[in-house]
Structure formats: structure tokens, C-alpha cells
C-alpha positions in Angstrom: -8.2 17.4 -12.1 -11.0 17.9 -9.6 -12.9 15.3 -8.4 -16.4 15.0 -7.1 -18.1 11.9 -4.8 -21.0 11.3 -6.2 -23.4 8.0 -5.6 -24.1 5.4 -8.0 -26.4 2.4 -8.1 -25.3 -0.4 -10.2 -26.6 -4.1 -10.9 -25.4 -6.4 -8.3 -23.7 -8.9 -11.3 -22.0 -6.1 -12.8 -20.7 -4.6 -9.7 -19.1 -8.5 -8.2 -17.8 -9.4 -12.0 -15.9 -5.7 -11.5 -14.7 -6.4 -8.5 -13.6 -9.8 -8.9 -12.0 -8.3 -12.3 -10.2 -5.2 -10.1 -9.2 -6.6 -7.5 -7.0 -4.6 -5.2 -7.0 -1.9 -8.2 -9.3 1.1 -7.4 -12.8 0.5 -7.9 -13.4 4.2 -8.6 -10.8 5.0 -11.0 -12.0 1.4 -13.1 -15.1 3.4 -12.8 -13.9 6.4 -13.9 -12.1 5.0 -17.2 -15.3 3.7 -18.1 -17.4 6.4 -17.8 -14.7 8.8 -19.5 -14.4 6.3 -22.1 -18.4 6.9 -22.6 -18.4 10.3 -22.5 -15.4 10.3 -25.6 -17.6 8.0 -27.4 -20.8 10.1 -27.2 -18.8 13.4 -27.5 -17.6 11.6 -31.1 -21.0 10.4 -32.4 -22.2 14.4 -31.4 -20.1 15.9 -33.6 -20.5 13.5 -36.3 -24.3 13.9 -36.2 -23.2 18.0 -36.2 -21.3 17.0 -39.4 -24.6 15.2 -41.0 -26.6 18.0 -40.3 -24.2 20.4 -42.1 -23.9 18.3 -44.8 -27.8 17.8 -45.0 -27.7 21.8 -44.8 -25.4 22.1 -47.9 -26.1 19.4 -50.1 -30.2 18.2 -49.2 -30.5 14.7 -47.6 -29.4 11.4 -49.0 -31.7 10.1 -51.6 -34.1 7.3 -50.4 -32.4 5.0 -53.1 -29.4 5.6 -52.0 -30.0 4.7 -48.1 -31.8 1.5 -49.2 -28.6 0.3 -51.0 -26.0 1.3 -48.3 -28.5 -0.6 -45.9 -28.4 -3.6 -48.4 -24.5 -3.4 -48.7 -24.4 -3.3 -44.6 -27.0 -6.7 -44.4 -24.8 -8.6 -47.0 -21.6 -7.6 -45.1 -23.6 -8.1 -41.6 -24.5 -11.9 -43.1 -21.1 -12.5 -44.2 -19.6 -11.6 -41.3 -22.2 -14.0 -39.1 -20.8 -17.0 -41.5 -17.4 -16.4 -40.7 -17.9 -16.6 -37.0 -19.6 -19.6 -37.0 -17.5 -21.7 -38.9 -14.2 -20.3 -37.7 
């Protein structure tokens, strides 16, 4: 694989906690992991937006009723989950 300098700027914190964290690892390829994790994860929420649209395309878009009870199921789950970390 080719590679290409390029030049970053970074918050001062994030860059020492990295460091301190590396060590005598390479810097740039902790970088690089990181930013190719990224990429992955926006390349995955792309193509499942893609796969919304083509669904909204074949099928019309998700009743209103239905999106406020999904968002109601997600707060209850959200609340229980915030109760469970703070007493365990």
C-alpha cells in the first residue's frame, strides 16, 4: 500500500495521552489505525443510509406513529441501562 505524508494538527492533550499510550510504537501507524477505523465506520453508516433510502423508495417512509414508539422503546431501554450502571 502506498503511503502519503501529509500534516495534521491535533489538540495538544490528545496528542501527549497518545504518546504516553504508544510509546516506542509508531506514532503514525497508531494514527493510521484510527483513522482507517473511521473511515470503516463512516463507509458502514453510508451504505446503511443507501439501504434506508431504497427501502423508503420501495415501501414509503416509516409512519410517524411508528418512529415515536421505536424512540420510546430506545428512551426506556436508554433509562434502564443508566440504572444499571449506577448501581453496579
Amino acid at each position: 500500500m502506498t503511503k502519503e505524508k501529509v500534516t495534521l494538527t491535533l489538540d495538544s492533550a490528545t496528542l501527549g495521552a497518545l504518546r504516553k499510550l504508544v510509546g516506542a510504537r509508531s506514532l503514525s501507524a497508531e494514527v493510521q489505525r484510527a483513522v482507517a477505523e473511521r473511515v470503516a465506520k463512516l463507509q458502514h453508516l453510508a451504505a446503511v443510509d443507501d439501504w434506508l433510502r431504497e427501502l423508503d423508495a420501495v415501501h414509503g417512509p416509516v409512519p410517524t406513529e411508528t418512529l415515536d414508539w421505536a424512540a420510546k422503546q430506545v428512551d426506556q431501554w436508554a433509562a434502564a441501562q443508566s440504572k444499571r450502571r449506577k448501581a453496579g
